[in-house]
N, C-alpha and C positions, 0 to 999 in steps of 0.2 A: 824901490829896487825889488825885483823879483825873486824869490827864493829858490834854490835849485832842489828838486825832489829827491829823496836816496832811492835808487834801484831796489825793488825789493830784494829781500835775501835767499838766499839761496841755502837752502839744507842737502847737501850733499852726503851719500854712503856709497863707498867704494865698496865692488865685490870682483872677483875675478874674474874677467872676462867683459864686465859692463860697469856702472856707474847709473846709482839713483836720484836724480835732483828732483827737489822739492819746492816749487815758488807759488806763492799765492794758493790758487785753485787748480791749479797743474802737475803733475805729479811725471818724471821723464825718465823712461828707463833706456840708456846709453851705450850700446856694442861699443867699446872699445879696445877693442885688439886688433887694431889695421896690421898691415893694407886690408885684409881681405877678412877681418873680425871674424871667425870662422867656433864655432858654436861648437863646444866639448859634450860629450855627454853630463859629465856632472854639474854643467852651465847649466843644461836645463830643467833642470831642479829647482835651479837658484831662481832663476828669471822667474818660473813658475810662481814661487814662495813670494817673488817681488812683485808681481802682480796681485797676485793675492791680498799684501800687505798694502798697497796702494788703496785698492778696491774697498777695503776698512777704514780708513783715512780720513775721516768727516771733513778733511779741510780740502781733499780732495777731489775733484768735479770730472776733468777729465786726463786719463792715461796717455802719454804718447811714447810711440816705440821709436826709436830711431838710431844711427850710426854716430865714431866718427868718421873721417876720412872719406872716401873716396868711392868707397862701395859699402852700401850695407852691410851682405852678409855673403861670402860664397857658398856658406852649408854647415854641416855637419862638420865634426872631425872624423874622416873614412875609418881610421885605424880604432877607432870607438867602438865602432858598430861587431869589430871580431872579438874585442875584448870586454865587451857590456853579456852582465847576465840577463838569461830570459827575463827576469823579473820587471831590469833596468828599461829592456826591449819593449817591456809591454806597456810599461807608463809613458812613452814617448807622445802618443797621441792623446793622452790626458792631462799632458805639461804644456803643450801646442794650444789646447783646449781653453787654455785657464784664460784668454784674452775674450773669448768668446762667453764664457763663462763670468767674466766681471761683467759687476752691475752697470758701471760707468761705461759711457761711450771711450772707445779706444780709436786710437791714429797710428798708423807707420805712416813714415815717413821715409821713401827710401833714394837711394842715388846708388849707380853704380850696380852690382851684382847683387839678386835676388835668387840663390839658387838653396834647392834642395827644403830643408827643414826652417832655412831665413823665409823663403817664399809659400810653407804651409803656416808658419804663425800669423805672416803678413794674410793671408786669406783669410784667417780665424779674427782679424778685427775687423771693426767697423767701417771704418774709413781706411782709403789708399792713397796717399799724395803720394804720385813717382815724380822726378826729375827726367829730363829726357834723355836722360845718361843712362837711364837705370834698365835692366836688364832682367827678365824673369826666367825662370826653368825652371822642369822636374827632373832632373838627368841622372836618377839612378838605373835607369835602364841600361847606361853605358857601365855599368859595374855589376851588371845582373841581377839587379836588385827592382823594386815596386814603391813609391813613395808611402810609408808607411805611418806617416804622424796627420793622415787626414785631406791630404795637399789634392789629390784626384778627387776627391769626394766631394770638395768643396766648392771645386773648381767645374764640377760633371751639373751643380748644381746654379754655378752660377753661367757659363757660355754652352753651354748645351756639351753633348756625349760624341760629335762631332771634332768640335775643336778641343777639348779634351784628350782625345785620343791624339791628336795630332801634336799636341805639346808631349802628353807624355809618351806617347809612343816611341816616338823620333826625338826626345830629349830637345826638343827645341827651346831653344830662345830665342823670348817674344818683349819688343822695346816698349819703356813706357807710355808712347802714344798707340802701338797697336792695342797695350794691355786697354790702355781708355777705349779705344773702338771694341774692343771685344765685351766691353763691361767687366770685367775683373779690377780695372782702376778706377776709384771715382776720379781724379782729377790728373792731369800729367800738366807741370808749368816747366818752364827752363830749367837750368841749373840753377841760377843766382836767386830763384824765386821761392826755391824750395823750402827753406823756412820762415819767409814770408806768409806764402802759404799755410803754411802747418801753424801758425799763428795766430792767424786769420780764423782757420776752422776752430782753433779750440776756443777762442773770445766770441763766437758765436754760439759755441755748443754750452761756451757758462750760461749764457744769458736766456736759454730755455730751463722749465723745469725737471729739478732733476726727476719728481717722481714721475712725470709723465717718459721722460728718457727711459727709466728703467724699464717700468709698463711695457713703452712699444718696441725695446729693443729682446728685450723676453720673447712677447708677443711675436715676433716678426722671427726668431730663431726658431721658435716650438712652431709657427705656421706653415714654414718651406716645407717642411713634412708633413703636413697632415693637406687633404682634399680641399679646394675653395672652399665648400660648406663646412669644414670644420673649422678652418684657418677665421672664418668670417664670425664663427659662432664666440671663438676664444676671442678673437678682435671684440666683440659686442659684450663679454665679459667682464674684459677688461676695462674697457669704456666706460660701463656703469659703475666701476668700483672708485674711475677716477671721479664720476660726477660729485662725491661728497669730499674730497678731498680741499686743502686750505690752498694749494696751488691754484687751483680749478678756480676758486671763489674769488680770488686773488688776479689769478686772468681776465676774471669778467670785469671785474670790478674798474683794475687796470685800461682796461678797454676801453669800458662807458667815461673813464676820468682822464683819458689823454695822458697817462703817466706812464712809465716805463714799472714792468709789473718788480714786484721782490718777491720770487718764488723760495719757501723752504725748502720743499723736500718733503711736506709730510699733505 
């Protein structure tokens, strides 16, 4: 008779506005304020500090961002923005940042509305699973305002200064299969696939090494901005630093003996 396996457990921390669960090698940070989870200013703090404390996490591998309900994120809270000091104002694109800024590959995951400061942190990770529900914009222009937490910049660098303009300009929103055709999604599935999906990528993304993950996701962030010839030189830097590493060794080894490798990390 077969024994039935327990689910692993689940380390749950409730914060206001979202929820962090913790299983295995997975670490998931949760919008939970539907319908429309709509992000406070002093959320983004939090979230900020929860990423942070993920990316410390030795048990940790990979970050996902995701909703509940229906739609990700519709934005900001507008009434924030009159009532946040300079101070508060000018961290905004350094709390957006902190996804980008972890060592760990990061996921969103999103379904439903994408707009405003939900759709600049979705830019700041890694990876983009949309659902084909899901919905993107920059639309502070209908309130007189400039996407201010990074979202045009990031965006000018990934579908060109063209279409760019064209989302933010005209506050447009663009669906998760345009967003995959433009390259600002890596992947757009159904609905019902959506965390399948998101599943799928992170059980893939354990089973590489982590150090070489850090390496080329560093690598590949400080390159957008520097010239091919520098971008190529810092690539070749970093390459020889991995050559003596126990993953590296570990790979090869792995390779020539037909086994599936056990990378550490160091």
């Amino acid at each position: 008779m077969s024994m039935a396996h327990d689910a692993p457990a689940i380390e749950t921390h409730e914060h206001d506005g979202f929820r962090v669960e913790i299983r295995e090698a997975r670490g998931d940070i949760i919008l939970n304020r539907p319908p429309l989870n709509v992000i406070t200013m002093p959320q983004r703090r939090k979230l900020r500090l929860a990423v942070e404390q993920l990316d410390s996490d030795e048990r940790i591998r990979v970050i996902v961002l995701r909703s509940e309900g229906e739609n990700f994120s519709s934005g900001g809270d507008i009434r924030g923005f009159l009532d946040a000091s300079p101070e508060a104002v000018a961290e905004l694109g350094d709390n957006v940042a902190s996804v980008a800024r972890a060592r760990k590959p990061v996921i969103c995951a999103v379904r439903g509305f994408c707009f405003g400061v939900a759709f600049e942190t979705a830019l700041a990770c890694d990876f983009r699973i949309a659902s084909e529900t899901a919905r993107f914009a920059l639309p502070e222009m209908r309130i007189g305002m400039i996407p201010g937490s990074g979202g045009s910049a990031r965006l000018l660098h990934m579908i060109g200064i063209s279409r760019t303009k064209d989302m933010v300009m005209r506050s447009r929103r663009i669906s998760g299969r345009q967003g995959e055709a433009w390259g600002f999604i890596t992947e757009c599935v159904e609905d019902a696939e959506l965390e399948k999906a998101t599943d799928s990528l992170v059980a893939e993304l354990v089973g590489f090494s982590p150090l070489a993950q850090r390496t080329i996701k560093r690598a590949l962030n400080m390159g957008q901005h520097l010239s091919v010839e520098g971008a190529i030189e810092l690539e070749g830097a970093a390459y020889g630093r991995l050559r003596s590493s126990n993953d590296f060794r570990e790979g090869v080894e792995s390779f020539f003996e037909k086994r599936k490798p056990h990378f550490t990390g160091s």
